[in-house]
N, C-alpha and C positions, 0 to 999 in steps of 0.2 A: 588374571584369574583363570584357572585352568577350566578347559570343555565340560568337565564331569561336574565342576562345582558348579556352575552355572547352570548348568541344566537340571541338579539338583534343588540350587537356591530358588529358581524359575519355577519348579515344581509345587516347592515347598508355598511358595505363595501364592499360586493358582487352587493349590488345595486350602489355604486358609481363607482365599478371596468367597471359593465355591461355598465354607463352613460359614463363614459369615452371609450369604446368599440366604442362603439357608434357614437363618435363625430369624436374619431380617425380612426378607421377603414373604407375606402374608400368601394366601390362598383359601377363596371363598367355601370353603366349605366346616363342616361342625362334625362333632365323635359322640356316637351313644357308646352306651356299656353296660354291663350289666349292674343295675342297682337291687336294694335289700329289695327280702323278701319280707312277709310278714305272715303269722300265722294266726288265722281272724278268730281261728277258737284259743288263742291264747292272752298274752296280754302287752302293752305297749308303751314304754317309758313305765309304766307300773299301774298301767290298770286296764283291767279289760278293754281288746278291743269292741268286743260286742257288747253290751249292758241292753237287758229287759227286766224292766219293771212290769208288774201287775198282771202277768200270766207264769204259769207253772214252769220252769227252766229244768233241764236236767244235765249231767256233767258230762264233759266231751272229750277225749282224750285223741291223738294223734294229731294231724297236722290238716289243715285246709289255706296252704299258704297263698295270698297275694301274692304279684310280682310286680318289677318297677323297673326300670332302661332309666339312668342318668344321663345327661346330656351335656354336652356345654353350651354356655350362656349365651344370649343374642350377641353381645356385645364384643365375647371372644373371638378372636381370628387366629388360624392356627398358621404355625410358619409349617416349611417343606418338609423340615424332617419329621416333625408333628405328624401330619398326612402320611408320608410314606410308613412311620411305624405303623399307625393304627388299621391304614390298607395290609401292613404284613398278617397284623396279630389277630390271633383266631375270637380273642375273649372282647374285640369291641369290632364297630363299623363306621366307617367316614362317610359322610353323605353329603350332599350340596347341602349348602346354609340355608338354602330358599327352603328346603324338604321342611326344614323344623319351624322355619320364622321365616313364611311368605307374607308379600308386599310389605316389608322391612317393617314388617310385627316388632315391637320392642318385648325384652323379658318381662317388663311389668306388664303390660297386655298379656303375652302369652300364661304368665303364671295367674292371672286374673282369669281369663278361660278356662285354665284346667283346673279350678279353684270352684267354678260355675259346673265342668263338667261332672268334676268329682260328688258336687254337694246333691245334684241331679242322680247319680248312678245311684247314691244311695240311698232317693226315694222307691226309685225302682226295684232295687233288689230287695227293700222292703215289702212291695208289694206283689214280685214276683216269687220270694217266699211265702207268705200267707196265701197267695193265692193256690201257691202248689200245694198244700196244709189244708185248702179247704176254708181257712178262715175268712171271713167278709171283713172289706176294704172300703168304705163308701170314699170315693171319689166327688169332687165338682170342680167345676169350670172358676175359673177364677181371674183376677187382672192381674197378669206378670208384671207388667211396666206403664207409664203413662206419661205418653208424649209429652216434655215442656213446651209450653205455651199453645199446646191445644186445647182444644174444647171442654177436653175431659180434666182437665187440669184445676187441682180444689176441690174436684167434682165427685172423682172416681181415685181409687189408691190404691196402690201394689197390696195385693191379696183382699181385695173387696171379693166373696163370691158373688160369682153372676147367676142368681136363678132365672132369669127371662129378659126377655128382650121384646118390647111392645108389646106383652101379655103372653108370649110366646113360651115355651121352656126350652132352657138351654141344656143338652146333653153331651156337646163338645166343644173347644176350642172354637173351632170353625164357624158353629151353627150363629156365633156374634156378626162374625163378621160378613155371611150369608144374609143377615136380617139389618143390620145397620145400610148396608148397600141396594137395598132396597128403595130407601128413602134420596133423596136429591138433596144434593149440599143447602142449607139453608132451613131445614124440617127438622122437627124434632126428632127425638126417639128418646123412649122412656127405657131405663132399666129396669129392674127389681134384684136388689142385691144386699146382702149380709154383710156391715162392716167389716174391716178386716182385725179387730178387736176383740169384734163378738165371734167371728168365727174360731181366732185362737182362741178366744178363750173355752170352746168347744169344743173343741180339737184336744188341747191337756186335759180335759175332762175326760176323753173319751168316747163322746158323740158326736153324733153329726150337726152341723150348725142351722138349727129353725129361724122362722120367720123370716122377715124383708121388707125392706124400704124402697119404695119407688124414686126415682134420680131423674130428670129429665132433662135431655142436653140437645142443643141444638148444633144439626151436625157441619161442618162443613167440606169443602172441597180439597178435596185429594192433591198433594202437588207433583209438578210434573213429574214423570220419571222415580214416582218416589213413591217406596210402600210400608204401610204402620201396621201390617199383621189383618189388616181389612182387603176382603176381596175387592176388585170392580174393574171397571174399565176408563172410560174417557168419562169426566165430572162425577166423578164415583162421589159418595160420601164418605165423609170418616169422622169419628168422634177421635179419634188418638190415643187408642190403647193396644197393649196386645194382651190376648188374651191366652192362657194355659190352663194347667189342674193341677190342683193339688189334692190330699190327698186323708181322711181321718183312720188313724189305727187305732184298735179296739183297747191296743194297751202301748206303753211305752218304748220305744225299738231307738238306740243311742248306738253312732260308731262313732267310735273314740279314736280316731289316726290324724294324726298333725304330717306335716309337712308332704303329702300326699296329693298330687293331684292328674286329674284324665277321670275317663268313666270305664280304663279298661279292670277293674276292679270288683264289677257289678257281680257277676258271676258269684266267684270267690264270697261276697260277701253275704249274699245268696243263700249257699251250703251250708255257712256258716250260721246264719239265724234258724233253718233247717236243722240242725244239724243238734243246734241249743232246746230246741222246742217238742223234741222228741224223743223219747225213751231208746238208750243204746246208742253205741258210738256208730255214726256213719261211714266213720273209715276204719272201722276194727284196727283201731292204734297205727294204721299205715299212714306214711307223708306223702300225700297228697299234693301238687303245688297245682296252679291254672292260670289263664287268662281271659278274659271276652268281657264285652258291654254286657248288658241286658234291660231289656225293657219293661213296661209295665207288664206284657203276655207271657213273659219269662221266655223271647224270644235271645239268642247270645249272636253278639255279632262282632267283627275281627276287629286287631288292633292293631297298633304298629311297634316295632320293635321286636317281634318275635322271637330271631333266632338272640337275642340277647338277653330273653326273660327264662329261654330253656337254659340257658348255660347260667343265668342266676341261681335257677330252680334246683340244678344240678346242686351245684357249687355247694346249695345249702343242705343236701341231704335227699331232694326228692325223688322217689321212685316212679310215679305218676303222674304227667303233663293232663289236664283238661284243656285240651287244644280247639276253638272255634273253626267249627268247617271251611271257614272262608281263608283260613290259616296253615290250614293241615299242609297243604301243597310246600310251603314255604318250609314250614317246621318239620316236613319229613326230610328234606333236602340236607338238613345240617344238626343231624339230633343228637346231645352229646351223650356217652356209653354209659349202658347202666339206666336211661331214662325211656318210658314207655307212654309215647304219644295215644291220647284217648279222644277222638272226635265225638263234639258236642253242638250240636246243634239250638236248644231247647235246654232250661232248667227238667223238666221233665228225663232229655237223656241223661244228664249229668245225676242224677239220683238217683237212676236206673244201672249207669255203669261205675258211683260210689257202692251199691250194692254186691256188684259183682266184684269187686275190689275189698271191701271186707269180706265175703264171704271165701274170698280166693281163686273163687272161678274165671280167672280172667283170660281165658281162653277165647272167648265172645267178643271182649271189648272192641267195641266201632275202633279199628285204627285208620292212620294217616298214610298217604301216600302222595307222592310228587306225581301221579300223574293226576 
């Protein structure tokens, strides 16, 4: 066989050996990209995203779009040439596996999370709308969860409100498990709490949920190393519950989005009840897209996935990014043409700089910068 073929046939199968390396050999890491947008004054699979019943609505036009980063699966591993492409291409990002699904999270845990986080965001945004509206929210402290085979168990049930604790009133989360820690493993402590029956059913009604029934449990000892949402120290007590709030709206507030989850939606969704609840369009027909948490103060706080929800935001039409401060550095860095980063701190700024945006003067608008 002559020099030239050999060295060619040699070639030829050091290159098929490397192609096949390639395809077969894994590498620990995962790709986001940009996924849909959504537009929360519009509507989804075919019906509104936003739906309010039993207060005055008015019509909305323009865009107040969500955004979303796809991901791939826990269980996906990508091979080499996988990775090199997605490290070339401007429209996604490769990251270590651990980034998305640490301490080898499974997808159905992680999608259970963001299932929790999402159904959370939009209590919040419900009530950091109304609150920026002026409207009153009555809030209470309530049982999130209840430790199996604790004390509280049979006793106490996921959304029993808690009005008091040994006579006491309860005004936060905390103030439970401030008062139950008081007592020494083996002592009582009386509740006074609102089924969680009677509370919903006061809640669809509209009102705040009256009266209470006293519960008295006796507590016990804390285990090692181990915490049930009760403060203390060494032989602490704990009844076994955690305690949170929820939350009564004066009238009916429903988001309608499937397959959706994270809490980085909050905002958006925010403007959006805003947006329905008030006379004139808040964005004088302009598209709008955003991202950020938000909490009950209508505080907005950052997310992940950034540069992948601007180049969504693009993709779909938007002229106007509401970027989270904690963000902007990130987002100024890679913003794609044509799109106009807006720093948002507060639902408060974000209403203040959709004003200057319908009205056109967006000369002012808080912007972004990489330093």
């Amino acid at each position: 066989m002559p020099r030239s073929t050999a060295t060619m046939l040699a070639s030829a199968l050091v290159l098929i050996a490397l192609l096949c390396a390639g395809v077969l050999i894994k590498v620990p890491y995962s790709e986001m990209s940009p996924g849909p947008t959504v537009n929360t004054l519009g509507d989804a699979r075919g019906e509104p995203v936003l739906q309010i019943s039993g207060r005055k609505t008015y019509p909305a036009s323009g865009h107040l779009n969500m955004t979303t980063v796809r991901v791939t699966g826990a269980d996906y591993r990508m091979n080499i040439f996988e990775a090199v492409y997605g490290w070339l291409a401007h429209d996604s990002v490769v990251v270590p596996h651990d980034t998305l699904y640490p301490d080898g999270k499974t997808e159905e845990q992680s999608t259970q999370e963001n299932a929790e986080e999402f159904s959370q965001s939009q209590e919040s945004a419900k009530v950091a709308a109304l609150k920026e509206l002026d409207i009153p929210v009555a809030t209470q402290v309530v049982v999130s969860t209840v430790v199996k085979g604790s004390p509280a168990e049979d006793k106490l049930h996921a959304g029993d409100v808690i009005k008091a604790v040994d006579g006491t009133a309860v005004k936060e989360p905390g103030d439970v498990a401030k008062l139950v820690t008081k007592h020494q493993p083996g002592e009582d402590v009386t509740f006074t709490i609102i089924p969680a029956k009677t509370a919903a059913a006061a809640e669809k009604a509209g009102r705040a949920p009256e009266g209470g029934e006293k519960i008295t449990i006796r507590t016990a000892k804390a285990p090692a190393a181990e915490g049930d949402g009760e403060e203390g120290g060494k032989d602490r007590a704990i009844v076994g519950i955690r305690a949170g709030t929820d939350h009564t709206f004066p009238f009916e507030i429903d988001i309608k989005l499937a397959d959706v989850g994270g809490p980085s939606a909050g905002l958006m969704f925010s403007l959006g009840i805003i947006d329905k609840l008030t006379p004139g369009d808040l964005t004088g027909g302009k598209f709008v897209a955003g991202t950020g948490t938000i909490d009950d103060a209508g505080t907005v706080g950052p997310i992940g996935g950034i540069t992948m929800k601007l180049v969504g935001a693009r993709n779909a039409g938007a002229r106007y990014f509401l970027t989270p401060d904690d963000n902007c550095a990130s987002a100024a860095a890679d913003t794609p043409d044509g799109l106009t980063l807006v720093r948002v701190k507060t639902i408060e700024d974000a209403t203040k700089s959709m004003e200057q945006i319908r009205t056109g003067k967006t000369a002012g608008l808080p912007s972004c910068s990489t330093g």
